[in-house]
C-alpha positions in Angstrom: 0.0 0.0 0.0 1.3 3.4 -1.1 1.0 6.1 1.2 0.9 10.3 0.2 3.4 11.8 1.6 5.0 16.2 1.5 8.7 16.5 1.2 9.8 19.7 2.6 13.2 20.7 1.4 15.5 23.1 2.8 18.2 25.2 0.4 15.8 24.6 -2.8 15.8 27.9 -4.5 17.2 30.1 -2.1 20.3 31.9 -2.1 21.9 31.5 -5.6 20.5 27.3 -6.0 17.8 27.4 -8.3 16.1 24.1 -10.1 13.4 24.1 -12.1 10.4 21.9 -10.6 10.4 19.7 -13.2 13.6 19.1 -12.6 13.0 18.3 -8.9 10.0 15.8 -9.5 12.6 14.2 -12.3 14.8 13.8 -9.3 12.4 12.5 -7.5 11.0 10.1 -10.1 14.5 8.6 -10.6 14.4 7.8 -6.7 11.2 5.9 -7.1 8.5 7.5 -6.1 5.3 8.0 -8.0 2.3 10.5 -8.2 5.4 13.3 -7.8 4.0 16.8 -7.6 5.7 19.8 -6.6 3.8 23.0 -4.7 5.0 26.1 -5.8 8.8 26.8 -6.2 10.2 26.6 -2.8 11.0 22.7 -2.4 7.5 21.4 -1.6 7.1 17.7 -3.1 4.1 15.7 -3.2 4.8 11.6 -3.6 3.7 7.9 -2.8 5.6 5.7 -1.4 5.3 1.8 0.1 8.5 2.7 2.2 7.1 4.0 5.9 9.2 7.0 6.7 11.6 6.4 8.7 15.6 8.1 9.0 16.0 5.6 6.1 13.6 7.0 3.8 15.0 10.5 4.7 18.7 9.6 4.4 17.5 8.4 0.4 16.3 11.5 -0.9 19.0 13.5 1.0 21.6 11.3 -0.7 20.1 11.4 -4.3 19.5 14.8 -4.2 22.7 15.6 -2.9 23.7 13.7 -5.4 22.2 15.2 -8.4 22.0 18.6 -7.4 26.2 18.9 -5.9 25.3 20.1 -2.4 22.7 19.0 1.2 19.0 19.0 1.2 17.3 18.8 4.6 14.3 17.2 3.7 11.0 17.1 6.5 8.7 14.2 5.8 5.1 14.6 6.6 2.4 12.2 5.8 -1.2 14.1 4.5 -2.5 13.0 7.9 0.4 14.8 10.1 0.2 18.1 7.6 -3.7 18.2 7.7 -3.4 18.0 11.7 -0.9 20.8 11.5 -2.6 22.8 9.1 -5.7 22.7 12.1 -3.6 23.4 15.0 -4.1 26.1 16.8 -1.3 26.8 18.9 -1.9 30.9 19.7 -5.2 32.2 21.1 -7.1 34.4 18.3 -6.8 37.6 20.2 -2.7 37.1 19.8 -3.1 36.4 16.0 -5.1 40.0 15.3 -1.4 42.0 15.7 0.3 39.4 13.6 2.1 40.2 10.2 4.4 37.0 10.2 2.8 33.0 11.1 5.2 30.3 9.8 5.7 26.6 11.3 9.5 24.7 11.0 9.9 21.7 10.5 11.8 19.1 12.3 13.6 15.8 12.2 12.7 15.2 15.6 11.0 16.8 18.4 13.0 19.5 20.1 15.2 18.5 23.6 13.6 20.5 26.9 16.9 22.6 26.7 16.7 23.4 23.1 12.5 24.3 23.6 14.0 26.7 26.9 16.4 28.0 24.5 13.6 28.7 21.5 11.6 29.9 24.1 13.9 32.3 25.7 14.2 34.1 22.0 10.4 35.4 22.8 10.0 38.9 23.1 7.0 41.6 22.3 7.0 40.6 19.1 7.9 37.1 18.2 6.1 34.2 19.6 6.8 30.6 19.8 5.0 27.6 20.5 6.7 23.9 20.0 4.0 20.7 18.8 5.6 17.2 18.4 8.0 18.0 15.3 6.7 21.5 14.8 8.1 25.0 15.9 4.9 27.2 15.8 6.4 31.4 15.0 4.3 34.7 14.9 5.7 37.8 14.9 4.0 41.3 15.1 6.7 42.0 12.4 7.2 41.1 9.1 9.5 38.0 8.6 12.5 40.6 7.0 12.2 43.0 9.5 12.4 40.9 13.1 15.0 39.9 14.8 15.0 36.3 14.7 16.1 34.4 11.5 15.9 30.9 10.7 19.7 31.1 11.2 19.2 31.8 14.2 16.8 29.7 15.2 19.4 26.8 13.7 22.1 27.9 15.9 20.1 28.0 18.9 18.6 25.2 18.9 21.4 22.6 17.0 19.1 21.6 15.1 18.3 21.8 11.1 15.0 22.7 10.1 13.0 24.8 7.2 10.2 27.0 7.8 7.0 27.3 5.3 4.5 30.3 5.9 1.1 29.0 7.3 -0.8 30.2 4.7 1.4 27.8 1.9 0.5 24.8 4.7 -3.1 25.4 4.3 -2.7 26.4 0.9 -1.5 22.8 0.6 -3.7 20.8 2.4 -6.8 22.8 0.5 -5.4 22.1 -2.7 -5.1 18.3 -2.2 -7.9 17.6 0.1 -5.6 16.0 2.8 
């Protein structure tokens, strides 16, 4: 049994690396996988797969696209049940969300430690907002993404961890889209 899965890649189209999307579902294809789809251009891959995910399943599309495209891809796995429960979590109260100009959720490997959560959490401030859900990093900000003071560098350096962030409104733009 095949099961629909989101690829969320990190370093796909950003900062000098561009591929084209057909490009990236060839890529994909060549791994394997079937019913490839990308979602707009920022590294968002739609596929089935009989392989459960697991580090394995990770660890072969890091290693093929590493391989095809000369540098690492963080990829973040989500099945269309886990992106269709994120997409309907509600992790801040509505009466925080009227102020906000920035909501994005990162994706994880694995759930944060307790001292990497303290650590996110200590990066609060008026503005920016955190809340942590399984393999999720919940962010608002008051301020847009370009003008606040946390980065997803430095969200990577505090917390040792690698991760790539997708606005909330591409999530749900997602999960409307393909009915998950």
């Amino acid at each position: 049994m095949s099961t629909r899965l989101v690829a969320f890649l990190r370093a796909i189209n950003v900062g000098g690396r561009v591929i084209t999307m057909t490009k990236l579902r060839g890529h994909f294809e060549a791994l394997g996988f079937k019913d490839v789809e990308t979602f707009i251009a920022s590294g968002n891959v739609l596929f089935t797969s009989r392989a459960a995910v697991t580090s394995t399943l990770h660890a072969r599309i890091e290693k093929g696209l590493r391989s095809a495209l000369g540098y690492d891809v963080a990829t973040f796995i989500r099945t269309d049940a886990e992106l269709a429960a994120i997409a309907g979590y509600k992790p801040f109260p509505d009466s925080q969300l009227k102020e906000v100009n920035t909501s994005v959720v990162g994706f994880l490997a694995e759930p944060l430690t307790a001292a990497a959560t303290k650590a996110l959490m200590a990066l609060q401030g008026d503005d920016d907002r955190f809340h942590v859900g399984g393999r999720e990093i919940y962010w608002v900000s008051r301020k847009k993404q370009s003008e606040t003071k946390i980065s997803h560098a430095l969200l990577e350096r505090t917390l040792k961890v690698r991760s790539t962030f997708r606005g909330t409104k591409t999530i749900l733009r997602l999960v409307a889209k393909y009915e998950f």
